[in-house]
Backbone as CSV, one residue per row, in Angstrom:
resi,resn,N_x,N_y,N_z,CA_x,CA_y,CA_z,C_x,C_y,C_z
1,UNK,0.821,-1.189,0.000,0.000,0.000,0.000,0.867,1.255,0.000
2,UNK,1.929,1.336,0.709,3.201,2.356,0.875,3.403,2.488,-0.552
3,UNK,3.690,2.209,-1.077,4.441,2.036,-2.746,3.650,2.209,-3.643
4,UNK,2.414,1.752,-3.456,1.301,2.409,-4.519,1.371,3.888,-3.980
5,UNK,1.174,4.513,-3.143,0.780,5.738,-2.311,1.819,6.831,-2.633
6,UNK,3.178,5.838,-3.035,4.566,6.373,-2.974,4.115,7.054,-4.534
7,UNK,4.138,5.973,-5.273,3.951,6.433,-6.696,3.018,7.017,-7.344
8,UNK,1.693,7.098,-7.046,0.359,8.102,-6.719,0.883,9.775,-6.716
9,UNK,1.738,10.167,-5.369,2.537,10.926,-4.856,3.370,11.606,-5.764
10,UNK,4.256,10.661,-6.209,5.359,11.491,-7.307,4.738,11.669,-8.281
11,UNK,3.958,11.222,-9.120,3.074,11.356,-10.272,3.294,13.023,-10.660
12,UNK,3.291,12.873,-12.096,3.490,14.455,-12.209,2.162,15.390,-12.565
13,UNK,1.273,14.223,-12.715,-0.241,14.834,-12.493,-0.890,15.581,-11.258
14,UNK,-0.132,14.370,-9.899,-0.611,14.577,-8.903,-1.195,16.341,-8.158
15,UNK,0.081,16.943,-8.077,0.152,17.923,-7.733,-0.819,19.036,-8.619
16,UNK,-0.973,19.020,-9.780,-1.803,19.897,-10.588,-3.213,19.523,-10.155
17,UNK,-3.370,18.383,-9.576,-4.627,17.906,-9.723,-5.479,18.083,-8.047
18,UNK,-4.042,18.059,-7.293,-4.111,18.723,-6.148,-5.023,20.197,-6.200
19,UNK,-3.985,21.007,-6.406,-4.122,22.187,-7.132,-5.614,22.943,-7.025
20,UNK,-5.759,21.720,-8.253,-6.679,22.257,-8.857,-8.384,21.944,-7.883
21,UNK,-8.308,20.757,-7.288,-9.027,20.094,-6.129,-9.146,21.244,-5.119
22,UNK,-8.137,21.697,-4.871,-7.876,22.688,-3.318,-8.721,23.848,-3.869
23,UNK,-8.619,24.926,-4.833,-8.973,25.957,-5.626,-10.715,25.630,-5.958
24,UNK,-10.933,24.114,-6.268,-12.511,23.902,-6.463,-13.468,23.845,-4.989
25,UNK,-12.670,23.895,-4.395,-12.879,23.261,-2.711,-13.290,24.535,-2.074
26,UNK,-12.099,25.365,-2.502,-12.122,26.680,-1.483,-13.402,27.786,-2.466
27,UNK,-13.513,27.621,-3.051,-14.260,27.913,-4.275,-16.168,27.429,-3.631
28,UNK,-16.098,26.371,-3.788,-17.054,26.027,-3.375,-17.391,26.230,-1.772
29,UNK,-17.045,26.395,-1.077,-16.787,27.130,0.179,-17.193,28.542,0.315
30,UNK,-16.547,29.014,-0.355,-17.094,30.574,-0.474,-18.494,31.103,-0.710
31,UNK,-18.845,30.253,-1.839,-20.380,30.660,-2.403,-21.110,29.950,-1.182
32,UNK,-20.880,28.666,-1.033,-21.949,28.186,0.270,-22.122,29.411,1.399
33,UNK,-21.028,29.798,1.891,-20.914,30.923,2.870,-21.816,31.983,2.186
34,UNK,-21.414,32.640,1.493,-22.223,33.619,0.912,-23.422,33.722,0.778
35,UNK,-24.014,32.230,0.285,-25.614,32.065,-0.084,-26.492,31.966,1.520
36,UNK,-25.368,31.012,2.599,-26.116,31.432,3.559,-26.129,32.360,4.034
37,UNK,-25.144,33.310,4.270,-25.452,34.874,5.031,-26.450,35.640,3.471
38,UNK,-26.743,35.101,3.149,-27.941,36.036,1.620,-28.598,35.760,2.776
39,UNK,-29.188,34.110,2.865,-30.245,33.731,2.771,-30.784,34.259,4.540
40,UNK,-29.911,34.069,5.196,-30.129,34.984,6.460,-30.427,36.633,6.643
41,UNK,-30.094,37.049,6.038,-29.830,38.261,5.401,-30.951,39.313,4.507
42,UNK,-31.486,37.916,3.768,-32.720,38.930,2.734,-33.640,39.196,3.701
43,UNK,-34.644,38.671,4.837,-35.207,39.741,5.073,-35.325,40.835,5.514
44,UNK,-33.749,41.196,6.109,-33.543,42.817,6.540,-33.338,43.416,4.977
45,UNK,-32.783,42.810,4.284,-32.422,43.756,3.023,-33.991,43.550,2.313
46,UNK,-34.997,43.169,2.514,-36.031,43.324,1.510,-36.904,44.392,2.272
47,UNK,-36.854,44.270,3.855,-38.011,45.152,4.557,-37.106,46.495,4.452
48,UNK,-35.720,46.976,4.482,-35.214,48.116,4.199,-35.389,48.706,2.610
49,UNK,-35.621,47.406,1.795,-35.922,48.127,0.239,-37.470,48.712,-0.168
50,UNK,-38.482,47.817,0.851,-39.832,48.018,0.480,-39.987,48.237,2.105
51,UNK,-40.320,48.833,3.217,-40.491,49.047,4.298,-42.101,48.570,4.575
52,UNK,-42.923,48.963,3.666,-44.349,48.676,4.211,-44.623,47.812,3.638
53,UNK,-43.878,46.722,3.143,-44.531,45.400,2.703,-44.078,44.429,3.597
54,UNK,-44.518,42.961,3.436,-44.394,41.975,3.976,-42.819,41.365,3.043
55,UNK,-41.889,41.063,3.320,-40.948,40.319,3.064,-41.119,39.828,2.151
56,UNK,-41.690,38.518,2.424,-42.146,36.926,1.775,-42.678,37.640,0.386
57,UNK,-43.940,38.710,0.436,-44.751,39.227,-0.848,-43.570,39.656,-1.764
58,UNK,-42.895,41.118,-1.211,-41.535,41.291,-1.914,-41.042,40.321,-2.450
59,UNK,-40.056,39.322,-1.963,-39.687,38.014,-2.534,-40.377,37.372,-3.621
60,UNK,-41.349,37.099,-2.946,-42.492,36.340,-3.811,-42.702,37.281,-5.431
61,UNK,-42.603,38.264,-5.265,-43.114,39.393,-6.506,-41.538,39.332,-7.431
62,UNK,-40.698,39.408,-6.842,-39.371,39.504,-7.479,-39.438,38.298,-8.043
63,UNK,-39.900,36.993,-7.601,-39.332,35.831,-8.117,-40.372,35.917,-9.563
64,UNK,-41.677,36.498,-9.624,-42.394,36.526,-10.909,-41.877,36.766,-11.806
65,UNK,-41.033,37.806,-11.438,-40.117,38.883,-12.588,-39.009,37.917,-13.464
66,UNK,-38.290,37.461,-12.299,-36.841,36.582,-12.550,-37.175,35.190,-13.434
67,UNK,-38.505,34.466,-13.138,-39.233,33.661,-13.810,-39.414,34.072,-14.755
């Protein structure tokens, strides 16, 4: 198992593929973070954009549009 692991290791793919793994990783990390502080987040930013509406309606009306 050492020696397969060994040669896996030196591979001259390995490291690019590393790389490139770490960068998709941290990548994907970021947006998760992001989408949850949105998603925590939109209903102060929708009741500060429309003040006398209900949230959810706002939302709900935007998504007609985007549809």
């Amino acid at each position: 198992f050492k020696h397969y692991w060994l040669k896996s290791v030196r591979a001259p793919g390995y490291y690019k593929n590393l790389i490139v793994n770490i960068f998709v990783g941290l990548s994907a990390v970021y947006f998760l973070v992001i989408f949850v502080l949105l998603g925590f987040m939109m209903p102060r930013i929708l009741a500060e954009a429309a003040p006398k509406l209900d949230p959810a309606l706002t939302f709900n009306g935007i998504l007609m549009y985007v549809t």
